[in-house]
C-alpha positions as a Markdown table, in Angstrom:
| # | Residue | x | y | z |
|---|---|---|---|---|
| 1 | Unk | 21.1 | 22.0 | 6.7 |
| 2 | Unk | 17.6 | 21.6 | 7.8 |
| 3 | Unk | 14.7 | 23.2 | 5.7 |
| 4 | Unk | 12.1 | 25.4 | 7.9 |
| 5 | Unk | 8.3 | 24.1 | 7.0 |
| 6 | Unk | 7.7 | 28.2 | 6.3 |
| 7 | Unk | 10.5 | 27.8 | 3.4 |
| 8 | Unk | 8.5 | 24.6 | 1.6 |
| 9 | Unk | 6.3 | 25.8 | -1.6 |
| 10 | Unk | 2.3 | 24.8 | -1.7 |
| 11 | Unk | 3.5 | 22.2 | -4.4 |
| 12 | Unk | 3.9 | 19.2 | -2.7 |
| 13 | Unk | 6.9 | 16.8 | -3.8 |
| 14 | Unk | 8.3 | 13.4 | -2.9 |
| 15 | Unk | 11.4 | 11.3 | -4.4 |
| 16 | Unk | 11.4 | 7.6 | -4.3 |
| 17 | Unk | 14.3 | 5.1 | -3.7 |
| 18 | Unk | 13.9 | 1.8 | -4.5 |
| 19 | Unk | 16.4 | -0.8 | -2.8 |
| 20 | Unk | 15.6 | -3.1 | -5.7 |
| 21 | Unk | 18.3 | -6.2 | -5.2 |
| 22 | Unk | 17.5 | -6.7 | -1.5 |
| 23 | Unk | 13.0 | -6.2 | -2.7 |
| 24 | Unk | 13.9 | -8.0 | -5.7 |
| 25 | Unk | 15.3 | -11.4 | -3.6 |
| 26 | Unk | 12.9 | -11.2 | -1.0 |
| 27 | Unk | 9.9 | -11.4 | -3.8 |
| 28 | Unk | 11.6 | -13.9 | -6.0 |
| 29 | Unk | 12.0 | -16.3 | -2.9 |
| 30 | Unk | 8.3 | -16.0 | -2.2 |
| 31 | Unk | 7.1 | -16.2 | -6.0 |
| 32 | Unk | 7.0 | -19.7 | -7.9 |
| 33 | Unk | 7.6 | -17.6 | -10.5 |
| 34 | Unk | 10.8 | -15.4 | -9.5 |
| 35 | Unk | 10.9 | -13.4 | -13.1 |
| 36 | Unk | 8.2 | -11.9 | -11.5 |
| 37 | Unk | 9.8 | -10.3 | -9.1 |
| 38 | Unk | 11.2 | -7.3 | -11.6 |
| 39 | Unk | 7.1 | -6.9 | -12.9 |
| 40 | Unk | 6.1 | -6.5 | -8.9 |
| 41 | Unk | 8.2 | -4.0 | -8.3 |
| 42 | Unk | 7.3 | -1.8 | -10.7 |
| 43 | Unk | 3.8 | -2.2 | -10.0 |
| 44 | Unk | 4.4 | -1.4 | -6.2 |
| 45 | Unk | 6.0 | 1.4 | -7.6 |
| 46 | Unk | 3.6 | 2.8 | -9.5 |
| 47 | Unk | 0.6 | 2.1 | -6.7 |
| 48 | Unk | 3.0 | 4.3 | -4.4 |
| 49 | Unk | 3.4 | 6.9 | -6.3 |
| 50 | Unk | -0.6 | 6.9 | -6.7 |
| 51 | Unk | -0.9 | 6.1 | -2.8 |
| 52 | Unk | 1.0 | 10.0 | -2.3 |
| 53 | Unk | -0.9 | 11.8 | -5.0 |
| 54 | Unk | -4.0 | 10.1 | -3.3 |
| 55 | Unk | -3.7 | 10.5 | 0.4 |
| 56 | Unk | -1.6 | 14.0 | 0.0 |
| 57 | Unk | -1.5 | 15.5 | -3.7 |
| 58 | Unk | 2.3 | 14.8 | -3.7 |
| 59 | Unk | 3.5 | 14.5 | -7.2 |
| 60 | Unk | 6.9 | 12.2 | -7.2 |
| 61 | Unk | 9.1 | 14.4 | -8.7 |
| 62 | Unk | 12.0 | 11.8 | -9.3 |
| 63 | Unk | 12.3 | 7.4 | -8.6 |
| 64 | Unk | 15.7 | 5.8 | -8.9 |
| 65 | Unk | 16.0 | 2.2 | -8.6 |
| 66 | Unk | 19.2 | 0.6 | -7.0 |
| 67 | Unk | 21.3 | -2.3 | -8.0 |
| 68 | Unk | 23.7 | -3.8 | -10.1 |
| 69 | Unk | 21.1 | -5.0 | -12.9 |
| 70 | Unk | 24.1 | -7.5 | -14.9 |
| 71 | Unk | 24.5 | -9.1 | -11.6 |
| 72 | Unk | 20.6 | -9.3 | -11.2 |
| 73 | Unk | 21.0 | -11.0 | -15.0 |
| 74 | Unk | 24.1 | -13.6 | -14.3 |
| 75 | Unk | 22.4 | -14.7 | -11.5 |
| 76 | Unk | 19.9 | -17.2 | -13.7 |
| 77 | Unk | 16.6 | -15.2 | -12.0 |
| 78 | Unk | 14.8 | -15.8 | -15.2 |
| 79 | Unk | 14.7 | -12.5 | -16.1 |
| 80 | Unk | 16.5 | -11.0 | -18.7 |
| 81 | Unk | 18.9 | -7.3 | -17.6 |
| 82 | Unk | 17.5 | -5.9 | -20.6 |
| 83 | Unk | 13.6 | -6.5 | -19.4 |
| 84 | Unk | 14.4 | -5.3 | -15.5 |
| 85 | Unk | 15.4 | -2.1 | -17.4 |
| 86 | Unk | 12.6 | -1.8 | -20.2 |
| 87 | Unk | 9.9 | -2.2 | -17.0 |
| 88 | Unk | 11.6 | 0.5 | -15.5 |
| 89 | Unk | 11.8 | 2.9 | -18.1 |
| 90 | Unk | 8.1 | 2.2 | -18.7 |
| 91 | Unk | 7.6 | 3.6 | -15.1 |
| 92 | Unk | 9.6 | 6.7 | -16.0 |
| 93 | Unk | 12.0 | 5.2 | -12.9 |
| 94 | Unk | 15.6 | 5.9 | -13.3 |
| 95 | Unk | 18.2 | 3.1 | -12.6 |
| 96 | Unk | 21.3 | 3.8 | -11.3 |
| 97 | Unk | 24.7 | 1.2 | -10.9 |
| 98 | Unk | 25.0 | 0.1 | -7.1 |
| 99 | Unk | 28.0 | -2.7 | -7.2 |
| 100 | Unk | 27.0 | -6.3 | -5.8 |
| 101 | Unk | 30.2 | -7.9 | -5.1 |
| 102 | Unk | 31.9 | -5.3 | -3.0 |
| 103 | Unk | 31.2 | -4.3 | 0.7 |
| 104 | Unk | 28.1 | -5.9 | 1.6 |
| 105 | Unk | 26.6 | -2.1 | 2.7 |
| 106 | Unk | 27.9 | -0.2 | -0.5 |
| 107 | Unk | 24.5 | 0.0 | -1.8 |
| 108 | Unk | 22.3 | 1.1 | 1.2 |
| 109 | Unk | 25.9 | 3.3 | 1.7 |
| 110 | Unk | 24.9 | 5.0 | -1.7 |
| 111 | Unk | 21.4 | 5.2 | -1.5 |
| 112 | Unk | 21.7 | 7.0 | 1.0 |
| 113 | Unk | 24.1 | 9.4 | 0.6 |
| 114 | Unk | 22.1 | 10.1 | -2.9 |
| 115 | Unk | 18.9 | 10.8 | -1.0 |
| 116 | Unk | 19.8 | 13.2 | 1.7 |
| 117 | Unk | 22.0 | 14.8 | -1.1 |
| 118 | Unk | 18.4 | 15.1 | -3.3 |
| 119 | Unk | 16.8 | 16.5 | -0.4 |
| 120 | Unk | 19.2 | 19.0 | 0.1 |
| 121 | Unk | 19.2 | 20.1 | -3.4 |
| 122 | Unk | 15.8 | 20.0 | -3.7 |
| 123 | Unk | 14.2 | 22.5 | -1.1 |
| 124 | Unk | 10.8 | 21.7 | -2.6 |
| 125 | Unk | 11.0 | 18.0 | -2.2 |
| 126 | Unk | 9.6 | 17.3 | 1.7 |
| 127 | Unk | 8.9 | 13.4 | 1.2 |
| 128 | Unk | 11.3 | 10.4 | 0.8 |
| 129 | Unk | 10.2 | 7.6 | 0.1 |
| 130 | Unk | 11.8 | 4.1 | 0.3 |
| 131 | Unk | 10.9 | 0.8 | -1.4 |
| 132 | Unk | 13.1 | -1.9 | 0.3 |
| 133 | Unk | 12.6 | -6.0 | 1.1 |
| 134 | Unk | 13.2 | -6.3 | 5.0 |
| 135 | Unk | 15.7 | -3.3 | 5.7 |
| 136 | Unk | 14.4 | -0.6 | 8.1 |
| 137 | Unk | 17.2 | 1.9 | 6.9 |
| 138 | Unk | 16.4 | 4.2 | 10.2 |
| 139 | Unk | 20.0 | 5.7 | 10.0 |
| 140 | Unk | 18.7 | 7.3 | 6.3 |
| 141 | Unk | 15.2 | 7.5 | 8.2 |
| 142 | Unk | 16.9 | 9.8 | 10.6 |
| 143 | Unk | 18.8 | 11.6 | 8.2 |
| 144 | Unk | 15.8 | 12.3 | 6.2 |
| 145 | Unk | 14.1 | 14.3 | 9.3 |
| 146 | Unk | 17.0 | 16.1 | 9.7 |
| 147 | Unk | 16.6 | 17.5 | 6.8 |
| 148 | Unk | 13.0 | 18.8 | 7.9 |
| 149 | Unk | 11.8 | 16.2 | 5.3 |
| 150 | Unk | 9.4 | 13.3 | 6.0 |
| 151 | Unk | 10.2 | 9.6 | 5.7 |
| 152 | Unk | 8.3 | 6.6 | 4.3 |
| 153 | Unk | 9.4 | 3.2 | 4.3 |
| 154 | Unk | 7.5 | 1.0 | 2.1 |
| 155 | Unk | 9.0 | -2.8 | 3.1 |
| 156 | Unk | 7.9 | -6.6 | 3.2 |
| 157 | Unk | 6.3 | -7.3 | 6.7 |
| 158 | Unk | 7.3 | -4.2 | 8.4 |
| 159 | Unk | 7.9 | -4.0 | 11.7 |
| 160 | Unk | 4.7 | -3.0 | 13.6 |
| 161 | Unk | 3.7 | 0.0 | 15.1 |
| 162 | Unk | 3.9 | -0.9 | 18.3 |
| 163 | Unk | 8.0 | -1.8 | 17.2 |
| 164 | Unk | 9.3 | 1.7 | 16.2 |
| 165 | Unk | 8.6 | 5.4 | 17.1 |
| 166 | Unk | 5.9 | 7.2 | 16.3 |
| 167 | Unk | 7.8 | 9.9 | 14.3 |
| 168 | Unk | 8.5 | 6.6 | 11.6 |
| 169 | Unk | 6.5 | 5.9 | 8.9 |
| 170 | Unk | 6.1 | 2.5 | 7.6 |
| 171 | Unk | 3.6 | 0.9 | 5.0 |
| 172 | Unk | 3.7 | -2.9 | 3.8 |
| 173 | Unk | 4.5 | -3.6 | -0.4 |
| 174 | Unk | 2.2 | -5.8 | -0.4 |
| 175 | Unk | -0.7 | -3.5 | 0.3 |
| 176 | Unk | 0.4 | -1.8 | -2.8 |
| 177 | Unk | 0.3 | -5.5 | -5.1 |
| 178 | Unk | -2.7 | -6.1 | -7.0 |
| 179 | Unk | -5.0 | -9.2 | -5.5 |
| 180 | Unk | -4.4 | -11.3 | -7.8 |
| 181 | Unk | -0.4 | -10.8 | -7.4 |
| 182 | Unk | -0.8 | -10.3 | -3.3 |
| 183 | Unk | -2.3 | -13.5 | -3.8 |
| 184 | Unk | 0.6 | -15.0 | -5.2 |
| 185 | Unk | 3.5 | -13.5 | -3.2 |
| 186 | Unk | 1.4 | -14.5 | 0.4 |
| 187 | Unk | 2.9 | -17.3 | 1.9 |
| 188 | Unk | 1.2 | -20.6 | 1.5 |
| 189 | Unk | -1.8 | -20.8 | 3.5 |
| 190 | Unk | -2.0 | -17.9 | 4.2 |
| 191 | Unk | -5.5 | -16.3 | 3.0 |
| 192 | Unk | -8.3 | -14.1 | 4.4 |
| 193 | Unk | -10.0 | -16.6 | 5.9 |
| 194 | Unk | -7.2 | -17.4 | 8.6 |
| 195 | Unk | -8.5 | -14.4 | 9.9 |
| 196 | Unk | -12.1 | -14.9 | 11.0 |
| 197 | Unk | -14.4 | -14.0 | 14.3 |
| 198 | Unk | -12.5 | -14.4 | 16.9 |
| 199 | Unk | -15.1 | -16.2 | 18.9 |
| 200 | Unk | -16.0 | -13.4 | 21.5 |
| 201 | Unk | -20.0 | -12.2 | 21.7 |
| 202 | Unk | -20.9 | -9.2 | 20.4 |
| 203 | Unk | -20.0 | -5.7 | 22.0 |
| 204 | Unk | -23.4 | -4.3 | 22.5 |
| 205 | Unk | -22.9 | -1.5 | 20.4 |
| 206 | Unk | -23.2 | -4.0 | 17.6 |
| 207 | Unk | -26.5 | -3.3 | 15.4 |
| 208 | Unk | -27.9 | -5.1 | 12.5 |
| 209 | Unk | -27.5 | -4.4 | 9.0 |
| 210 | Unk | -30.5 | -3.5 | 7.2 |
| 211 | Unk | -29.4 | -3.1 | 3.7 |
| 212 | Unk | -27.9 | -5.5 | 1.5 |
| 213 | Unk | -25.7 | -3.8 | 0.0 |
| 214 | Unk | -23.5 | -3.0 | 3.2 |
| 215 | Unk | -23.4 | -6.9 | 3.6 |
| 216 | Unk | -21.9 | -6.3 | -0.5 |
| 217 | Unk | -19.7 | -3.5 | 1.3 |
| 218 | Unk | -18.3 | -5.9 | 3.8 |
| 219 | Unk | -17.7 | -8.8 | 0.9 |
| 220 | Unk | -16.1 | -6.2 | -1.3 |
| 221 | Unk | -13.4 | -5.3 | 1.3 |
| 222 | Unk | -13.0 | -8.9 | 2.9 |
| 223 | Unk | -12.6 | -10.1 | -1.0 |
| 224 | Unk | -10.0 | -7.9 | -1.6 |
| 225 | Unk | -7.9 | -6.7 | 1.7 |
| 226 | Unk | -9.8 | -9.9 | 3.8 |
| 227 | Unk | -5.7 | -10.5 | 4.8 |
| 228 | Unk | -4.8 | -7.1 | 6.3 |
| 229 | Unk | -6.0 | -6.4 | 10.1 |
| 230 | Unk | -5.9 | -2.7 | 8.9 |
| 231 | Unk | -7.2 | -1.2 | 5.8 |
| 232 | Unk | -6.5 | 1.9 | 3.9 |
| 233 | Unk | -9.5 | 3.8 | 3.5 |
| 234 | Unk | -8.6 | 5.3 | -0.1 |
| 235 | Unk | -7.9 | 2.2 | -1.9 |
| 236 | Unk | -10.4 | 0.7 | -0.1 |
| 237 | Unk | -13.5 | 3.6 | -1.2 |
| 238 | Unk | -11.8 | 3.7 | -5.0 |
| 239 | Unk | -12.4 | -0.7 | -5.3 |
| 240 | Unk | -16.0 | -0.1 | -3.7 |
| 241 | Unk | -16.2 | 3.1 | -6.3 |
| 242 | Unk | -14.4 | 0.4 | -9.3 |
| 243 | Unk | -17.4 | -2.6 | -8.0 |
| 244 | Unk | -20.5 | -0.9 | -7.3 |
| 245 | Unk | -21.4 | 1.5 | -9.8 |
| 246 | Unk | -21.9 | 4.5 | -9.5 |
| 247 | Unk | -25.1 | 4.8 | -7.7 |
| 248 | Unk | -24.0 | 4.1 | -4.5 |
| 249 | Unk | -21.7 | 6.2 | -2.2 |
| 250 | Unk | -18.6 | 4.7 | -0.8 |
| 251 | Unk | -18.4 | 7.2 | 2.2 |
| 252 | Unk | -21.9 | 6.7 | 2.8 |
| 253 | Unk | -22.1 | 3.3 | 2.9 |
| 254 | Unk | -19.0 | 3.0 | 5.1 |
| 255 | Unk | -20.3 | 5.4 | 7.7 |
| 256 | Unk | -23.3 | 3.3 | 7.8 |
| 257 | Unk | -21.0 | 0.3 | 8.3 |
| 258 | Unk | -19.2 | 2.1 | 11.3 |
| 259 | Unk | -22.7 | 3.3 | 13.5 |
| 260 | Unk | -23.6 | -0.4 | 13.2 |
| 261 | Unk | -20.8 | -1.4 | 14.6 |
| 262 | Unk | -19.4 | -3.4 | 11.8 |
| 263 | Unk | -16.2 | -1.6 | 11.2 |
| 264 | Unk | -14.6 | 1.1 | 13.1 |
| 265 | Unk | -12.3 | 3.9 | 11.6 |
| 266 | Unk | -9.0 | 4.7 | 13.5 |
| 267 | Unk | -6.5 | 7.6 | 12.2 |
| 268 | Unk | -2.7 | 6.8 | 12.0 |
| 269 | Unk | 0.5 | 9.1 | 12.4 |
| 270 | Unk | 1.7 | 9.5 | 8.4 |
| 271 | Unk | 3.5 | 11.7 | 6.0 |
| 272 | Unk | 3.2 | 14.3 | 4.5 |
| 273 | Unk | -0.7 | 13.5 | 6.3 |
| 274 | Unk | -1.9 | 11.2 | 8.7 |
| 275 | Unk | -4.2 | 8.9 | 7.4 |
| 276 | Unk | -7.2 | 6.5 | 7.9 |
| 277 | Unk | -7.3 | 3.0 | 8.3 |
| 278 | Unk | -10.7 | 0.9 | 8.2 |
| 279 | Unk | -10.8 | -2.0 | 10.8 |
| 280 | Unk | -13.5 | -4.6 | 10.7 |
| 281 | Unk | -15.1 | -6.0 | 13.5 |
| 282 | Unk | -15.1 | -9.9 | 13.5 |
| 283 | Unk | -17.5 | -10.0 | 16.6 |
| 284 | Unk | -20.0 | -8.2 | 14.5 |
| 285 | Unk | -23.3 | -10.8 | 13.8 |
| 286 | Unk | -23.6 | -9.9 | 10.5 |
| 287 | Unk | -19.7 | -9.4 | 9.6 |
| 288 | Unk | -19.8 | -13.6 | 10.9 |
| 289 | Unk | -22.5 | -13.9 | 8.3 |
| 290 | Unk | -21.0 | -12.0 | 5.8 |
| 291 | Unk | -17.9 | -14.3 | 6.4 |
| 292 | Unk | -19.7 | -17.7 | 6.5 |
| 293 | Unk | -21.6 | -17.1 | 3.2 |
| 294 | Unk | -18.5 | -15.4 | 1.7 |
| 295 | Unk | -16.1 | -18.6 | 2.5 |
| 296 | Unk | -18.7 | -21.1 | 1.6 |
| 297 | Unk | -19.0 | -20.2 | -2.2 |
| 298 | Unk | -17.4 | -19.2 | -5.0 |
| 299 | Unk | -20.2 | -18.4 | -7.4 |
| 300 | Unk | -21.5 | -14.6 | -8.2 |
| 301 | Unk | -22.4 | -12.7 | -4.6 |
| 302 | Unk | -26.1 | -12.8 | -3.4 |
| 303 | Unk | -26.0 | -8.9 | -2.9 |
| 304 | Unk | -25.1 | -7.9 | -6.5 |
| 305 | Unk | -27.2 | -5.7 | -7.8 |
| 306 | Unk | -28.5 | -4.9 | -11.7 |
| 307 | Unk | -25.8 | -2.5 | -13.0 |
| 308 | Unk | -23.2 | -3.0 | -10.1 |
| 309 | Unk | -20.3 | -5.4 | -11.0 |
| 310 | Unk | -20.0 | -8.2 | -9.2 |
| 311 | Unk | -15.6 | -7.6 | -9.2 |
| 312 | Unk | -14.2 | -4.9 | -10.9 |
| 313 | Unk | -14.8 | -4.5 | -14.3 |
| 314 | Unk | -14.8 | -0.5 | -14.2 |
| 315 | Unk | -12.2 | 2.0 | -15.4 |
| 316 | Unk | -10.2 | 3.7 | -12.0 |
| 317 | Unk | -11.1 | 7.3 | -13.9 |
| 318 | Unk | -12.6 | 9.5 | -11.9 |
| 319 | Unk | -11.9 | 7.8 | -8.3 |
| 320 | Unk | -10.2 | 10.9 | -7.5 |
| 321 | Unk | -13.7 | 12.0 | -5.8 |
| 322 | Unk | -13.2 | 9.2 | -2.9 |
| 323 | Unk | -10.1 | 10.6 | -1.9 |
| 324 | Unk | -9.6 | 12.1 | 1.8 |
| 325 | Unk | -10.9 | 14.9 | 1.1 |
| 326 | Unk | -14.3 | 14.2 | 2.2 |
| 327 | Unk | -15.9 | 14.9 | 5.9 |
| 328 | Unk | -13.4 | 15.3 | 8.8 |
| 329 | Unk | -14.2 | 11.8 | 10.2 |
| 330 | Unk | -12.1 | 10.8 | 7.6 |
């Protein structure tokens, strides 16, 4: 029975499903560490749950985490049943017994009858979202929709936009991973820096920056998304809010960034909103620069200024004033 969008309260409500065995193995084969694996989940978790409240005011009424948590313990992972459960019930996320040595589908079988049984239950809920490894679950994505519900797939390396229909929603865990713990699960080799100017001149809408602290803009985002083509515009305004203080204005100093040229800002199709990704502009002069100077040092960055961190040392309180509720461009 599909839900009409007149029938859905103001309040709005997601439920996430975590498909933790198949997220789980596809962490621990990329961690030298694989114990690990049962601490990023939970903090991808968590950083979704904050991404909805953020880009939507969604409050996550319920998370359930998949798998069969004695096998996850036999299998000599390094990490013990008991702590995969105590990091769970520290995240208020509810696990729930999915067999691992029967039919090879039981558990994306249960997950999702369990979800579109939720949604149908709960009239309120409108977003489902799923935390999985390298599963695109479009059957449950389709099953979702015909609920009149909204779908997010949160997986490791997604499949591009350009790969699946508009009307699906998908988001990469890692972009949800702290930097120092992105850093860890990226492939070897892999860093920011693979992805500098692309050699081509300058478009001529290209100015030059004449403020430092957009140069300390541009550093602040290639320090700490430098490996994403796109990024999301609320994390991205809450680390510039967490690194440069107070006195400066994240919007403000982004929209500067766009009329040179620097970056540009692109909407994308989302749910239970579309949202805003930043994309920076390698062909840019001073991005080059920025990257040259950036690459070539490791000490404290020129364009620190007295009273603005030079990495995050502030409490995320308060970063709710960067959200997207700012002007329409965003």
């Amino acid at each position: 029975m599909s839900r009409s969008p007149q029938t859905r309260p103001s309040a709005r409500r997601a439920a996430l499903f975590i498909d933790y065995p198949n997220l789980h193995a596809r962490l621990a084969e990329r961690l030298d560490a694989p114990e690990r694996a049962g601490a990023c989940i939970t903090e991808a978790a968590r950083e979704l749950r904050r991404f909805l409240a953020d880009e939507g005011d969604v409050d996550t009424v319920l998370a359930a985490a998949y798998a069969d948590f004695g096998a996850l313990e036999a299998a000599g992972k390094g990490e013990k049943k008991q702590g995969l459960l105590q990091k769970l019930y520290e995240q208020d996320i509810e696990p729930r017994f999915a067999p691992a040595d029967s039919e090879e589908c039981a558990l994306e079988v249960q997950l999702s009858v369990d979800a579109t049984a939720f949604l149908h239950r709960r009239s309120d809920v409108e977003t489902a979202a799923l935390m999985t490894g390298d599963r695109a679950f479009r059957p449950l994505v389709r099953a979702i929709q015909r609920t009149g519900a909204h779908a997010l797939v949160a997986a490791i390396d997604p499949p591009p936009p350009g790969d699946h229909p508009r009307d699906e929603a998908f988001m990469d865990v890692l972009n949800l991973l702290s930097d120092e713990t992105r850093r860890d699960v990226l492939p070897d080799g892999e860093t920011p820096a693979r992805r500098g100017a692309d050699g081509r001149p300058p478009a001529a809408d290209h100015e030059r920056l004449d403020d430092d602290m957009l140069f300390r803009t541009l550093e602040v985002a290639e320090e700490h998304f430098g490996q994403y083509d796109e990024v999301y515009l609320t994390p991205l305004l809450r680390k510039l809010s967490d690194v440069l203080g107070e006195r400066f204005d994240p919007k403000a100093l982004v929209s500067d960034l766009e009329d040179a040229g620097a970056v540009r800002l692109e909407k994308r199709r989302g749910y239970p909103y579309d949202y805003t990704v930043l994309i920076v502009d390698r062909r840019h002069p001073d991005v080059q620069e920025m990257e040259e100077q950036f690459y070539g040092r490791s000490e404290r960055s020129q364009y620190a200024r007295d009273g603005a961190p030079a990495s995050s040392e502030r409490s995320t309180d308060g970063y709710e004033e960067y959200d997207e509720g700012g002007p329409d461009r965003y």
